[in-house]
LUMDREN-243127 format. One record per residue (C-alpha): residue in three letters; x, y, z. Coordinates in pm, whole numbers, padded with zeros to 5 digits, always signed. Example, Ala and Ser with C-alpha at 12.3 -4.5 7.8 and 13.67 -1.06 7.14 Angstrom:
<pts>
ALA+01230-00450+00780/SER+01367-00106+00714/
</pts>
This chain:
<pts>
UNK+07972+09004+15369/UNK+08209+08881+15115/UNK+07837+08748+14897/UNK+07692+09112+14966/UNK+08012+09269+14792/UNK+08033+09025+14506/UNK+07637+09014+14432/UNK+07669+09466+14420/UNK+07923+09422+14226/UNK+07789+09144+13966/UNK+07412+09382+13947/UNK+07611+09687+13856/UNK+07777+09501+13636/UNK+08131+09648+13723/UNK+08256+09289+13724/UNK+08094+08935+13662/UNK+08176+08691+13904/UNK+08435+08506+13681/UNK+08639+08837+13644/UNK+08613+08892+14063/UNK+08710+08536+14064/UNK+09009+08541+13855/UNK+09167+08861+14039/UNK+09123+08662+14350/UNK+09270+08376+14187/UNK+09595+08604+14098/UNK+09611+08705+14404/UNK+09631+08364+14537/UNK+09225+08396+14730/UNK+09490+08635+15022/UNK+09438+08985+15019/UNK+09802+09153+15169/UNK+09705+09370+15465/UNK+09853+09722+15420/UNK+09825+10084+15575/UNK+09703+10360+15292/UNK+09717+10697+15393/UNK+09535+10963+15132/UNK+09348+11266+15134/UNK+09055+11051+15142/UNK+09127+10727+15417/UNK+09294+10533+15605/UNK+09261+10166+15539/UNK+09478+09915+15803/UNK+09429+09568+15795/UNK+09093+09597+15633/UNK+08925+09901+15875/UNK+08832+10187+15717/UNK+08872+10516+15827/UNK+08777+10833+15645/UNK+08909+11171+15680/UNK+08700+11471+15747/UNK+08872+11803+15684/UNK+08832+12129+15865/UNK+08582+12311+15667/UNK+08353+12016+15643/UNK+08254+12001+16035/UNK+08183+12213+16274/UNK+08448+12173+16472/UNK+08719+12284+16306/UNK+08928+12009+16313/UNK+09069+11749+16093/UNK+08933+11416+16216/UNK+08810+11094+16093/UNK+08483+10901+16084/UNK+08457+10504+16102/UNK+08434+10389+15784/UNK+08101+10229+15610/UNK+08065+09935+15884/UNK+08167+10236+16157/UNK+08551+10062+16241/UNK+08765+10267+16426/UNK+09165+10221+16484/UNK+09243+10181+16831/UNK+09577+10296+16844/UNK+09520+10575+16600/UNK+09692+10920+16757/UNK+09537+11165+16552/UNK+09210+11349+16669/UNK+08882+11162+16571/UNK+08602+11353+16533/UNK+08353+11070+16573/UNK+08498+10768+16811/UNK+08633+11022+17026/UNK+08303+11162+17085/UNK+08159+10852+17024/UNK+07905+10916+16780/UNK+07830+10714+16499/UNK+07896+10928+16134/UNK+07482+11018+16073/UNK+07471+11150+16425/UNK+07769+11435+16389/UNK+07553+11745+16362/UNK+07680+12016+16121/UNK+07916+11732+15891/UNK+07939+11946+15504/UNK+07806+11630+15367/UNK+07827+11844+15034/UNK+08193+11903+15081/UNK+08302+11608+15171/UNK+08104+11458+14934/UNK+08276+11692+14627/UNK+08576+11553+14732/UNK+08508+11161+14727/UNK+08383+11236+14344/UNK+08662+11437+14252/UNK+08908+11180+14336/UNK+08688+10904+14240/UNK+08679+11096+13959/UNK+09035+11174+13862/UNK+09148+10817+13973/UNK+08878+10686+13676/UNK+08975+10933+13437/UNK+09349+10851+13451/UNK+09248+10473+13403/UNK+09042+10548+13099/UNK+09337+10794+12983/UNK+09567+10447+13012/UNK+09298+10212+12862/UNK+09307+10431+12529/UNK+09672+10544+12552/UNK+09755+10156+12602/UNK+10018+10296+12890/UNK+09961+10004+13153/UNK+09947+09620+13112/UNK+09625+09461+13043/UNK+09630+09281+13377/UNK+09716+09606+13578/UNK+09462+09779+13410/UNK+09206+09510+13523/UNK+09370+09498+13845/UNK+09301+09914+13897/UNK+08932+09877+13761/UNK+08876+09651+13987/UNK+09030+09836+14291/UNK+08829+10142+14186/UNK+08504+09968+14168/UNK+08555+09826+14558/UNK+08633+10162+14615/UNK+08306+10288+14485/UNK+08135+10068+14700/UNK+08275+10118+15000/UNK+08184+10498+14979/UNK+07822+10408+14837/UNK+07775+10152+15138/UNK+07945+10489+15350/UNK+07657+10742+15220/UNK+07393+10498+15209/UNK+07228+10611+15559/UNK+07402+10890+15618/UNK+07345+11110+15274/UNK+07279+11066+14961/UNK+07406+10810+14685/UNK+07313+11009+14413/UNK+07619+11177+14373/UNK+07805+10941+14290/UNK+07566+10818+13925/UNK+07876+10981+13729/UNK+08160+10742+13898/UNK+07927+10444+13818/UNK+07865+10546+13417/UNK+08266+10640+13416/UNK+08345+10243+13541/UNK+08090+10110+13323/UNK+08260+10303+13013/UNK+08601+10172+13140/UNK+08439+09816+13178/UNK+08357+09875+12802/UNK+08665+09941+12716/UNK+08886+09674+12862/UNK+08595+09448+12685/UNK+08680+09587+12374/UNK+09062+09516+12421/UNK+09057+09168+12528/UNK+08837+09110+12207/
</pts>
């Protein structure tokens, strides 16, 4: 798993393997677990789960799905849409794939654009500004390896040319 990630990463040219290295490096090769709530997921101790609003399935409910390698949280109390039906993501009928979709890009989206708006304001510290391109580009791949089957990929072309300008950038900084 840990080769999959690293060889995506290294043909999209996000990061080359010395860079991945390094940031594992700081981080002494141990990745902290934490809990992060957002509109988006829910990430504990390395499950993913992703939240489905309302308006985006037809059963007008906030819920969750299991995240791109279909985890689920055990002792999660809020209503889940898919492991408490016990369907896998592709097999909830009427999911707004659109919507839901929209939304992953526009935060994908607004996350990259404040990182670019740091890189050329020169508001964050080289090594934080690595350390949140990096972050975003696992990010992008855990919601490409999440619409792989289930949608499309396509959308999210714009989040990959927005990382590779960023890449670009910090390139041009450490020169």
């Amino acid at each position: 798993m840990k080769k999959n990630i690293l060889a995506i990463i290294n043909e999209l040219g996000l990061a080359t393997a010395p860079e991945i290295e390094s940031v594992l490096k700081e981080l002494h090769g141990e990745v902290k677990k934490r809990t992060l709530f957002s509109n988006l997921k829910i990430l504990e101790e390395g499950k993913m789960i992703f939240k489905l609003l309302q308006e985006e399935n037809p059963y007008g409910v906030e819920g969750y799905l299991p995240g791109p390698n279909m985890e689920t949280e055990d002792g999660f109390d809020i209503k889940k849409i898919v492991v408490r039906l016990g369907l896998q993501a592709r097999d909830v009928h009427g999911v707004e794939w659109g919507l839901f979709s929209e939304r992953v890009l526009d935060a994908l989206m607004n996350e990259i654009s404040a990182l670019q708006e740091d890189l050329e304001k020169g508001y964050d510290d080289p090594k934080n500004i690595e350390m949140r391109y990096f972050d975003l580009s696992i990010e992008y791949h855990e919601f490409y390896g999440f619409f792989f089957d289930r949608y499309d990929t396509g959308f999210l072309d714009p989040v990959v040319e927005m990382l590779n300008e960023c890449k670009s950038m910090i390139n041009k900084k450490e020169m």
